[in-house]
TIMI-671002 format. One line per field, with one value per atom (N, C-alpha, C): x, z, y; residue in one letter; atom name. Coordinates in nm, 2 decimals. Layout:
! TIMI-671002
xx: (X	...)
zz: (Z	...)
yy: (Y	...)
code: (A	...)
site: (CA	...)
//
This chain:
! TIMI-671002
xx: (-1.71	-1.57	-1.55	-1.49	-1.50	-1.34	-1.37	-1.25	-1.10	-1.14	-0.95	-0.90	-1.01	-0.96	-0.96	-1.02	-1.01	-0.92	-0.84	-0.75	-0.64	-0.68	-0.56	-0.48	-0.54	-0.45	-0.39	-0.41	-0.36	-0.25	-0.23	-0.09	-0.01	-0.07	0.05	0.08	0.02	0.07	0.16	0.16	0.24	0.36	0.34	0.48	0.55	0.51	0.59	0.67	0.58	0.57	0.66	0.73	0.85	0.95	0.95	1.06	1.19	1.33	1.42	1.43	1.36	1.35	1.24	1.16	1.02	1.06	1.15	1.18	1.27	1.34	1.47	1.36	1.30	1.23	1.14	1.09	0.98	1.08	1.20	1.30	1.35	1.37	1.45	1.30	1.18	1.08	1.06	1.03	0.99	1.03	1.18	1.29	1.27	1.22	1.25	1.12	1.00	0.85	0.89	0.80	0.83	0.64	0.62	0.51	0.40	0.26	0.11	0.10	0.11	0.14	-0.05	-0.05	-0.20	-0.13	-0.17	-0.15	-0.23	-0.30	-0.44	-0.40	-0.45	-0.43	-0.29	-0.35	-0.22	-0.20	-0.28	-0.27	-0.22	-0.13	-0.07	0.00	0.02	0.12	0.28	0.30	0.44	0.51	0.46	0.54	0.58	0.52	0.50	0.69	0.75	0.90	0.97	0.95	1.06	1.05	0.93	0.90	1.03	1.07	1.15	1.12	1.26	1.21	1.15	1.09	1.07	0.88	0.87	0.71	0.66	0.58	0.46	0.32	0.30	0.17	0.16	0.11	0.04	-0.10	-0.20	-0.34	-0.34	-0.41	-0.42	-0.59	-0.62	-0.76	-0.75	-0.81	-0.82	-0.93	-1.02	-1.22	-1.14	-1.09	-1.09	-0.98	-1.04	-0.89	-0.83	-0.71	-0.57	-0.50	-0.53	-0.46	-0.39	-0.55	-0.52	-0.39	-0.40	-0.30	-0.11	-0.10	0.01	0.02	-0.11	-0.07	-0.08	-0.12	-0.08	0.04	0.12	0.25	0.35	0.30	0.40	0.34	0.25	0.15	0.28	0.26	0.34	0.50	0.53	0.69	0.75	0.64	0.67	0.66	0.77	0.71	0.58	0.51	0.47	0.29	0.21	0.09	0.01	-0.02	-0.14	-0.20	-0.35	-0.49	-0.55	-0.63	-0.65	-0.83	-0.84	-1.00	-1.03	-1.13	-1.14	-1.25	-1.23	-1.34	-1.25	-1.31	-1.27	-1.20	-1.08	-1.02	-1.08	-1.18	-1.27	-1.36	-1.33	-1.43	-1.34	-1.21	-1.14	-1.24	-1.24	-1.29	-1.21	-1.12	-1.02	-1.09	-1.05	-1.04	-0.94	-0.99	-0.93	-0.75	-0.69	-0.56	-0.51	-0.48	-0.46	-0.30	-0.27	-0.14	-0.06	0.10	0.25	0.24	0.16	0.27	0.16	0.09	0.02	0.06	0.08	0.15	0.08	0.12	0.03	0.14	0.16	0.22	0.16	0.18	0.12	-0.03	-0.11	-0.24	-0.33	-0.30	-0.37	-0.42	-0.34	-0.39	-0.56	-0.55	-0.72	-0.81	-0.77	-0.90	-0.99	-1.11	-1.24	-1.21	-1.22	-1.19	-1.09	-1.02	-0.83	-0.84	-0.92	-0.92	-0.98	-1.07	-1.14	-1.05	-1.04	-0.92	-0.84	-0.71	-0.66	-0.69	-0.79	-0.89	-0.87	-0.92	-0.97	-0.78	-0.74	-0.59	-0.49	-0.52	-0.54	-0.59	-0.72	-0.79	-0.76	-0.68	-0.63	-0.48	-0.44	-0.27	-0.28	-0.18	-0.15	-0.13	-0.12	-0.08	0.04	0.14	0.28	0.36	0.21	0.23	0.26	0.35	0.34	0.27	0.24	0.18	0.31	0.33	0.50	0.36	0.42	0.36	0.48	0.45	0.55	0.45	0.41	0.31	0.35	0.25	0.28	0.21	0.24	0.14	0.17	0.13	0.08	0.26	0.31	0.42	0.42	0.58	0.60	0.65	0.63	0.73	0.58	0.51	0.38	0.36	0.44	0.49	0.36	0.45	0.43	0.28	0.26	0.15	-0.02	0.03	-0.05	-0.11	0.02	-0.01	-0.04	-0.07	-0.12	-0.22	-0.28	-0.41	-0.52	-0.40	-0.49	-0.54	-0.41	-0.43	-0.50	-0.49	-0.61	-0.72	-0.77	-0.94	-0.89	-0.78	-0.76	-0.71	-0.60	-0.53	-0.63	-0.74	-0.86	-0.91	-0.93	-0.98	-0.85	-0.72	-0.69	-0.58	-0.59	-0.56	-0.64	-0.76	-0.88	-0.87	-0.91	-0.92	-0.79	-0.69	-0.57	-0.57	-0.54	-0.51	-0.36	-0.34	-0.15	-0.13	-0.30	-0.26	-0.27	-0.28	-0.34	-0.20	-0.21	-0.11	-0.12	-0.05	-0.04	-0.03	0.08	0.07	-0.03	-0.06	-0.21	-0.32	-0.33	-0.45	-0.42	-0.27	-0.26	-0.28	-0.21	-0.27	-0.43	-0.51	-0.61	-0.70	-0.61	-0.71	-0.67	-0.58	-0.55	-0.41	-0.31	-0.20	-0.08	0.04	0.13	0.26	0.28	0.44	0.53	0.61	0.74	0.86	0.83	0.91	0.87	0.95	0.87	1.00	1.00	1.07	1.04	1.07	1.02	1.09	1.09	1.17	1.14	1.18	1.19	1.15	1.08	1.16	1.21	1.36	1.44	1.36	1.38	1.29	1.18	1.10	0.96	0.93	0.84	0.83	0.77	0.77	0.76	0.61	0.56	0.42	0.35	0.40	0.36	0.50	0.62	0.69	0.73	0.64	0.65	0.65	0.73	0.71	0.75	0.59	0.60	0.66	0.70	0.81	0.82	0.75	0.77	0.68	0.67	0.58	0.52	0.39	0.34	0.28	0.24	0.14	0.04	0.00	-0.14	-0.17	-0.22	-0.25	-0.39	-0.31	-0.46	-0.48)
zz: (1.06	1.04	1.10	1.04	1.06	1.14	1.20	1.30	1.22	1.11	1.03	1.04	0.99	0.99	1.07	1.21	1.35	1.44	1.40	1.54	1.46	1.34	1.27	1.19	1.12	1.01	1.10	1.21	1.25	1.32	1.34	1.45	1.31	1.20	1.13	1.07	1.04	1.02	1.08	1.22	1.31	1.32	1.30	1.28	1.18	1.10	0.96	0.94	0.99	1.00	1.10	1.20	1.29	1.22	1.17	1.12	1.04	1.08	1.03	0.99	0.78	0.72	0.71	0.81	0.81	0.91	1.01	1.09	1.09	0.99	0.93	0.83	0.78	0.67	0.81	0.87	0.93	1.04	1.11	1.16	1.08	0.97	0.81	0.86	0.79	0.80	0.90	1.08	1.09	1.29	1.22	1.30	1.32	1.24	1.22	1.22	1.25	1.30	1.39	1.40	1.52	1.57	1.67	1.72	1.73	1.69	1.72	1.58	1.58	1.50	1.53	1.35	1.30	1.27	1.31	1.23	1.22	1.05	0.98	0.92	1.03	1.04	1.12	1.28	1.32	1.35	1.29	1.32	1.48	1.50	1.60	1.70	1.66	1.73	1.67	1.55	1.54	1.47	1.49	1.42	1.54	1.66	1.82	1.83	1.83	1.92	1.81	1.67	1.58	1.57	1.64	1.65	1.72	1.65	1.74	1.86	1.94	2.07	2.03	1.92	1.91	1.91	1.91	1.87	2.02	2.03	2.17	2.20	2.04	2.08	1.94	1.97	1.85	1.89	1.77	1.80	1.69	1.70	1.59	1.51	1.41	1.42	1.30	1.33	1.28	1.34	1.23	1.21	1.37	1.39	1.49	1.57	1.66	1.75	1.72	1.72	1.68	1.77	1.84	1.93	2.02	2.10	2.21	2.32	2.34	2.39	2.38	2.29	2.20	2.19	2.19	2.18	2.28	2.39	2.52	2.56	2.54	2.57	2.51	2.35	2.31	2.33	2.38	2.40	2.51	2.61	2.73	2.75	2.61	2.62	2.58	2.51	2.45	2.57	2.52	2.65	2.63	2.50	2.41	2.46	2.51	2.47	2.37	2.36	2.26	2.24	2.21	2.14	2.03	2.10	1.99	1.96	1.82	1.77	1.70	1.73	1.64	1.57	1.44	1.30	1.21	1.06	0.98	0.97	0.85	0.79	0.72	0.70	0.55	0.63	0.74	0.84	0.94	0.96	1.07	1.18	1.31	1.41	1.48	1.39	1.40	1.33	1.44	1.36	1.25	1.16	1.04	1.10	1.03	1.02	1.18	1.23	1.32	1.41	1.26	1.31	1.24	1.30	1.21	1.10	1.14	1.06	1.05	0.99	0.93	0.88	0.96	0.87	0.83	0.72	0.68	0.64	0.66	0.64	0.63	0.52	0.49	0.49	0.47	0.56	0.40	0.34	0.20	0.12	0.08	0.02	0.11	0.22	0.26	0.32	0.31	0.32	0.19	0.21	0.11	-0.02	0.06	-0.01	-0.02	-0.02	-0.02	-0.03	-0.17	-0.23	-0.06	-0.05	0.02	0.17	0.22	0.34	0.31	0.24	0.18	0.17	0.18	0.12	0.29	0.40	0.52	0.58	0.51	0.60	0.55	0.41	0.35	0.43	0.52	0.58	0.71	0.78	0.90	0.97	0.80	0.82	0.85	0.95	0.95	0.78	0.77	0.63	0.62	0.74	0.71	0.76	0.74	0.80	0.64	0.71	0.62	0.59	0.50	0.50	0.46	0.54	0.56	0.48	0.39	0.36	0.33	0.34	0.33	0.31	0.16	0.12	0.02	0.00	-0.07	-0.17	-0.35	-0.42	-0.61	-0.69	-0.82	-0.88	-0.92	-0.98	-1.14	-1.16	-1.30	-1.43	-1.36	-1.48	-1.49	-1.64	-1.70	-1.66	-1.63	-1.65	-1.50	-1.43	-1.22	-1.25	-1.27	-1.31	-1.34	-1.40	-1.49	-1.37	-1.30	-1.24	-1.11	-1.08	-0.94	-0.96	-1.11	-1.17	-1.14	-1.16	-1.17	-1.02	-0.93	-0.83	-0.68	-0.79	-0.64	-0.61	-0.70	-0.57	-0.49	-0.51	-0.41	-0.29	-0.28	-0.21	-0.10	-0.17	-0.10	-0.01	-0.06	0.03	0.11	0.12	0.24	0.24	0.21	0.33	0.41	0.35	0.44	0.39	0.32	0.22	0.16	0.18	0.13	-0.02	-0.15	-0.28	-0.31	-0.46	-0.45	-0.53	-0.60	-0.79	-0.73	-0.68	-0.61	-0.60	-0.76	-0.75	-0.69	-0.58	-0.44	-0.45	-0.53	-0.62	-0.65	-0.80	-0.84	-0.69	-0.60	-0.52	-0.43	-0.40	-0.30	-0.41	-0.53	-0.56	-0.62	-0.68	-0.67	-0.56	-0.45	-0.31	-0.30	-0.39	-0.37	-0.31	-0.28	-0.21	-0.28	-0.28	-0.35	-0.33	-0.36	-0.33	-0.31	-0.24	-0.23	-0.27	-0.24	-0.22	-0.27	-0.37	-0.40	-0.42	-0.34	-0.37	-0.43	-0.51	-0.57	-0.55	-0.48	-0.49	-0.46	-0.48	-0.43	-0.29	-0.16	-0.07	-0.06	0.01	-0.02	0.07	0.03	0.06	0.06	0.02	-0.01	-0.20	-0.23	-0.38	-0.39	-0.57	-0.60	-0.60	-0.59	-0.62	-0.50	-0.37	-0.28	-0.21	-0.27	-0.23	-0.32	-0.36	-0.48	-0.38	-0.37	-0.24	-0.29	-0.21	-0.27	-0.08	-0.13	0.02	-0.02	0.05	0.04	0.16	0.08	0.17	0.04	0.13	0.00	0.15	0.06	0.12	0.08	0.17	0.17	0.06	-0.03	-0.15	-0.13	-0.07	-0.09	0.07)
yy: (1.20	1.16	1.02	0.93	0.81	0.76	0.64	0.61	0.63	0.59	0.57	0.75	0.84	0.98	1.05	0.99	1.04	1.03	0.87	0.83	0.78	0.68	0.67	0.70	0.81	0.85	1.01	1.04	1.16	1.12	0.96	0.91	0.90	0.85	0.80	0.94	1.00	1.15	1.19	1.21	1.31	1.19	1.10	1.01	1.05	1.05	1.11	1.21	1.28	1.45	1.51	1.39	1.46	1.41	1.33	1.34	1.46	1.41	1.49	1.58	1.54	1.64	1.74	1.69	1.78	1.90	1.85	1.91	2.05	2.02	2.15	2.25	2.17	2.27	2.38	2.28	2.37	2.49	2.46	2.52	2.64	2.63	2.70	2.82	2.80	2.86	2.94	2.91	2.97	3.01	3.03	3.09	3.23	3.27	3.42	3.50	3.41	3.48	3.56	3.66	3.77	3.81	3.82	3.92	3.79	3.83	3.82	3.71	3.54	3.47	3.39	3.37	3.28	3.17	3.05	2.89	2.85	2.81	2.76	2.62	2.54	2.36	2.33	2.33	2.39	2.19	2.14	1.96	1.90	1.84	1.79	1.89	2.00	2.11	2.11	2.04	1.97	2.09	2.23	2.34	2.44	2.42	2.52	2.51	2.38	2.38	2.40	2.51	2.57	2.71	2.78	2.93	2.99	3.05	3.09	3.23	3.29	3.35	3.52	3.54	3.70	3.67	3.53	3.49	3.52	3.64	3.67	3.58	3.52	3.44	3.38	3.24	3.17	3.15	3.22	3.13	3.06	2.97	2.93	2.80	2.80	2.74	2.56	2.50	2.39	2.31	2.28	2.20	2.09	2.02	1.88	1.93	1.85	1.86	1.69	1.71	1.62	1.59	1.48	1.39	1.45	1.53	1.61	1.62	1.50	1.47	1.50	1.47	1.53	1.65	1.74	1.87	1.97	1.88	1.94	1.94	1.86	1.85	1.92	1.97	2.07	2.15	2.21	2.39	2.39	2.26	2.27	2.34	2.32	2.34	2.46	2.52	2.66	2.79	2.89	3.03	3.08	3.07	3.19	3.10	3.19	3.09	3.07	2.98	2.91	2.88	2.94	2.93	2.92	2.81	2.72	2.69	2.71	2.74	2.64	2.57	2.46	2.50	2.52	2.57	2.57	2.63	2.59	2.71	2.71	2.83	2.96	2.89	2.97	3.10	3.07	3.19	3.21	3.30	3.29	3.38	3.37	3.46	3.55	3.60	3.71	3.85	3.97	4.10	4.12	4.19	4.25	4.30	4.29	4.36	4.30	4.23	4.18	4.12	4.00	3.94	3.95	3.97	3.97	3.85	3.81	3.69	3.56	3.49	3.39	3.25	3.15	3.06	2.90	2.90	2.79	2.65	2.55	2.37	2.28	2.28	2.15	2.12	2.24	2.24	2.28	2.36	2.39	2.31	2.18	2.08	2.01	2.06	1.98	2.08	2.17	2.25	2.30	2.24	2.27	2.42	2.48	2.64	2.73	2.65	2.71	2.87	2.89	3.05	3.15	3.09	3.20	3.12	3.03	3.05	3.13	3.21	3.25	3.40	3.41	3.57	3.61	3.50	3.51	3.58	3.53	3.50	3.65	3.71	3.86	3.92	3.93	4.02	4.03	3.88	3.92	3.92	4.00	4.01	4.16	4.21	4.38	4.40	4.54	4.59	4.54	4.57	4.52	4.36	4.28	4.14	4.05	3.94	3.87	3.70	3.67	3.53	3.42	3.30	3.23	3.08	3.00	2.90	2.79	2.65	2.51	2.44	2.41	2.35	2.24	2.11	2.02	2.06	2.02	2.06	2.05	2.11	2.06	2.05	1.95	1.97	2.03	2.09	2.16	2.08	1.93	1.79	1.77	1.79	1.76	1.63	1.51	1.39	1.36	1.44	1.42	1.43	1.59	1.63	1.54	1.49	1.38	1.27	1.21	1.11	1.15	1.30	1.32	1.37	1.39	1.41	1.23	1.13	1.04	1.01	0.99	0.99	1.04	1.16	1.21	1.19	1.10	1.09	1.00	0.91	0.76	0.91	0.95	1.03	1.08	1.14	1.23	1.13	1.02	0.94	0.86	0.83	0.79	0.91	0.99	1.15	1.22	1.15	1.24	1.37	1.39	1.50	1.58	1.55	1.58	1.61	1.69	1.65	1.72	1.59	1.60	1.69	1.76	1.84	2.00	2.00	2.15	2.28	2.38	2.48	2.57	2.57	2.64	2.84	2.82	2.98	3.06	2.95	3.01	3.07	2.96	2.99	3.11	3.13	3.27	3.35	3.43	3.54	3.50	3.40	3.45	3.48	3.47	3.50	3.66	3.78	3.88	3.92	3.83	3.78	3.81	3.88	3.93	3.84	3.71	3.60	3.76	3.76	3.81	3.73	3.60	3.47	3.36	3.26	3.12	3.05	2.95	2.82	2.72	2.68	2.55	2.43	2.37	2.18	2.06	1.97	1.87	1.80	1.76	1.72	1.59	1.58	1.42	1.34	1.21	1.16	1.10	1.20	1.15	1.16	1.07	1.05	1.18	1.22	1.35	1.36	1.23	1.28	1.36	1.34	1.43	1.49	1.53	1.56	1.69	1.77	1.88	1.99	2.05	2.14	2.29	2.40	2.56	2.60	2.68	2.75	2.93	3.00	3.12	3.22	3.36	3.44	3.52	3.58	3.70	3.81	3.89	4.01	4.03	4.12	4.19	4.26	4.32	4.37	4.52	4.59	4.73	4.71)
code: (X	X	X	X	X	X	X	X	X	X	X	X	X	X	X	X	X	X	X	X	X	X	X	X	X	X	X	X	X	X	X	X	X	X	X	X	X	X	X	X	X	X	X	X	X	X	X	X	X	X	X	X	X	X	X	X	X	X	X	X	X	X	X	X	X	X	X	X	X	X	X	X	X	X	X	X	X	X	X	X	X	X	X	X	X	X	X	X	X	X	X	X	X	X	X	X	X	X	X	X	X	X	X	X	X	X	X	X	X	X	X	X	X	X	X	X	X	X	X	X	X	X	X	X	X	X	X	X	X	X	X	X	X	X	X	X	X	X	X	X	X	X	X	X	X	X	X	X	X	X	X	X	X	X	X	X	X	X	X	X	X	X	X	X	X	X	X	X	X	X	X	X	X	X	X	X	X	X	X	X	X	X	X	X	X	X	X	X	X	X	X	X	X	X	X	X	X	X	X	X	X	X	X	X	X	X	X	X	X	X	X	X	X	X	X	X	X	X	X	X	X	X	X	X	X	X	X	X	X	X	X	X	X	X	X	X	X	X	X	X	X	X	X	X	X	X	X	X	X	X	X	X	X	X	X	X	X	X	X	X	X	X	X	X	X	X	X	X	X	X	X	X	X	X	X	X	X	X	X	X	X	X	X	X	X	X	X	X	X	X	X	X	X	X	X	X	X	X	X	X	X	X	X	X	X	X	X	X	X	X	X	X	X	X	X	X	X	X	X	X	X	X	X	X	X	X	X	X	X	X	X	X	X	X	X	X	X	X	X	X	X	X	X	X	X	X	X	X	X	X	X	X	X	X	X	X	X	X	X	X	X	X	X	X	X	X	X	X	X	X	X	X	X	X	X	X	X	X	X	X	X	X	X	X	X	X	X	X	X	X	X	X	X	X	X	X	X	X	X	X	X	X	X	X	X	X	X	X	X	X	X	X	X	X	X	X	X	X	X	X	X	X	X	X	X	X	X	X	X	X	X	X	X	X	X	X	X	X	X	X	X	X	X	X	X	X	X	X	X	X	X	X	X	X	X	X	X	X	X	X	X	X	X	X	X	X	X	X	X	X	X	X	X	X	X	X	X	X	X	X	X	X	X	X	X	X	X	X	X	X	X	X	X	X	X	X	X	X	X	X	X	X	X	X	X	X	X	X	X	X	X	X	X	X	X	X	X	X	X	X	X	X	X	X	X	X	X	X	X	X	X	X	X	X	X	X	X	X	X	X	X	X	X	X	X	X	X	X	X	X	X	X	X	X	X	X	X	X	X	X	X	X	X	X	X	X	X	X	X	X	X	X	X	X	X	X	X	X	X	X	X	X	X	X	X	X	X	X	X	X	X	X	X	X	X	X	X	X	X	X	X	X	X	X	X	X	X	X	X	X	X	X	X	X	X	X	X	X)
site: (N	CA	C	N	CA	C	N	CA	C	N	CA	C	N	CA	C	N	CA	C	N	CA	C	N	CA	C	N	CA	C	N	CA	C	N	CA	C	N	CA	C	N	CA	C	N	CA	C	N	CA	C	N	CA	C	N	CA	C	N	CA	C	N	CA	C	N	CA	C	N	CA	C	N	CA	C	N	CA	C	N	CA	C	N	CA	C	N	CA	C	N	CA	C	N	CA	C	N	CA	C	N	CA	C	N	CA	C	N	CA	C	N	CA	C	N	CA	C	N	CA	C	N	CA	C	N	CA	C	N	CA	C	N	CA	C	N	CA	C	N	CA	C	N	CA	C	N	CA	C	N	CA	C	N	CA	C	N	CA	C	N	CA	C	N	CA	C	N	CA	C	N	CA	C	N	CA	C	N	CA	C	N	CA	C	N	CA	C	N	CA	C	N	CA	C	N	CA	C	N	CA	C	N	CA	C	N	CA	C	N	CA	C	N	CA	C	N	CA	C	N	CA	C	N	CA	C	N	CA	C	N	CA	C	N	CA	C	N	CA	C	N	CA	C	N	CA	C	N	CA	C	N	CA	C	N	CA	C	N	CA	C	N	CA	C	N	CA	C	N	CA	C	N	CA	C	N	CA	C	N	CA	C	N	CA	C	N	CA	C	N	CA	C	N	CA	C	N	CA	C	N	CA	C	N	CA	C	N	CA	C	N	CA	C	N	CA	C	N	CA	C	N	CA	C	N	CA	C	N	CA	C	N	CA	C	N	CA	C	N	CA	C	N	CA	C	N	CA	C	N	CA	C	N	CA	C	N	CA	C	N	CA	C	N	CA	C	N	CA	C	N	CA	C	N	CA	C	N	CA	C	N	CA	C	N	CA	C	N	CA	C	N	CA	C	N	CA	C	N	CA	C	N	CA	C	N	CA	C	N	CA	C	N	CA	C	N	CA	C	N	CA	C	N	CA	C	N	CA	C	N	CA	C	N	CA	C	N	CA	C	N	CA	C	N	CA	C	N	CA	C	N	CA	C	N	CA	C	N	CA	C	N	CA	C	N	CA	C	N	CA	C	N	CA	C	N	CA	C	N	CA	C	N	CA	C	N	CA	C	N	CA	C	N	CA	C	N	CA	C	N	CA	C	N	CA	C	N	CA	C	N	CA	C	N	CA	C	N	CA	C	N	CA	C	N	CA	C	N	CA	C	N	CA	C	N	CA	C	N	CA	C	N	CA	C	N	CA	C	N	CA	C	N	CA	C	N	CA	C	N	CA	C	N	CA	C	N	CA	C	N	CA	C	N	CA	C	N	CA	C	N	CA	C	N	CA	C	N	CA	C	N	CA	C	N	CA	C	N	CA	C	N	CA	C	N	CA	C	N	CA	C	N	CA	C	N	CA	C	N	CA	C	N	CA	C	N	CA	C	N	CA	C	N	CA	C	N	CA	C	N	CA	C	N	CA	C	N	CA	C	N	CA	C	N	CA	C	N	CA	C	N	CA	C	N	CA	C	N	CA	C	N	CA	C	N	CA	C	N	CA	C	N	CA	C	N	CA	C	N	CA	C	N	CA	C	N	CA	C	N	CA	C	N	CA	C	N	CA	C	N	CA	C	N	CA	C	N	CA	C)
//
């Protein structure tokens, strides 16, 4: 991993990413977790101060650690504690049937094997857990579509592995994953080509 996707692109990230509207969506979401909570790419920590007070514990796993610093300070602020694994998604080091509640932001678009992270994240939800996702991803205007088809290798390379085409839907049920819930919109502010945003929950399946 080279300096720009080690030091640079995670500041200009977490800049972004506190922002206003990043902040209500993530608030909107994930107010209402309750119990023994998974976060897969848990990045900067910039989702710890919207859990609300029924959350007992966040662990959560992500390949790097992300401007340690910064995320001491929000581990710091929260009641609830937080552990933290640094590996990839695709092999969580959790027992089967495990946590309430699984949440994924913003984080799908760069991981290698979405499907089988996804499969991993099926296997370590309780039966009666849910999976909470706020994802950027493939738009439904053929138009968008097209130009985030052209775009994505540039993207991959200054997101550091980020891509803008990637239907977020499609990949949870073919990981076995039942939507309960799907939003589809807009977010203000940012252009649609990475501003296509899926917002929902699914379950466990068998």
């Amino acid at each position: 991993m080279g300096l720009y996707c080690k030091h640079i692109f995670p500041r200009l990230m977490d800049h972004i990413m506190r922002g206003a509207e990043f902040s209500q969506l993530r608030t909107k979401i994930l107010q209402s977790v309750a119990g023994e909570i998974l976060e897969i790419g848990i990045g900067t920590g910039l989702n710890l101060a919207h859990y609300g007070p029924a959350v007992s514990r966040v662990r959560a796993v992500d390949p790097i650690p992300m401007l340690p610093t910064r995320m001491a300070e929000r581990r710091a602020t929260v009641p609830f504690p937080v552990e933290i694994t640094h590996q990839s998604a695709e092999r969580l080091p959790y027992e089967d049937r495990i946590f309430d509640c699984v949440v994924s932001t913003w984080t799908l678009c760069t991981i290698p094997d979405p499907v089988l992270a996804l499969q991993e994240v099926r296997r370590v939800l309780k039966p009666e857990g849910i999976f909470l996702f706020l994802e950027h991803g493939r738009s439904d205007d053929e138009k968008i579509a097209a130009w985030q088809d052209r775009l994505n290798p540039i993207q991959n390379v200054i997101g550091c592995g980020c891509n803008l085409n990637r239907r977020i839907d499609d990949l949870i049920t073919q990981a076995g994953l039942a939507i309960t819930q799907l939003d589809r919109f807009t977010m203000q502010g940012v252009p649609r080509l990475g501003g296509e945003l899926y917002r929902g929950t699914a379950v466990g399946q068998g």
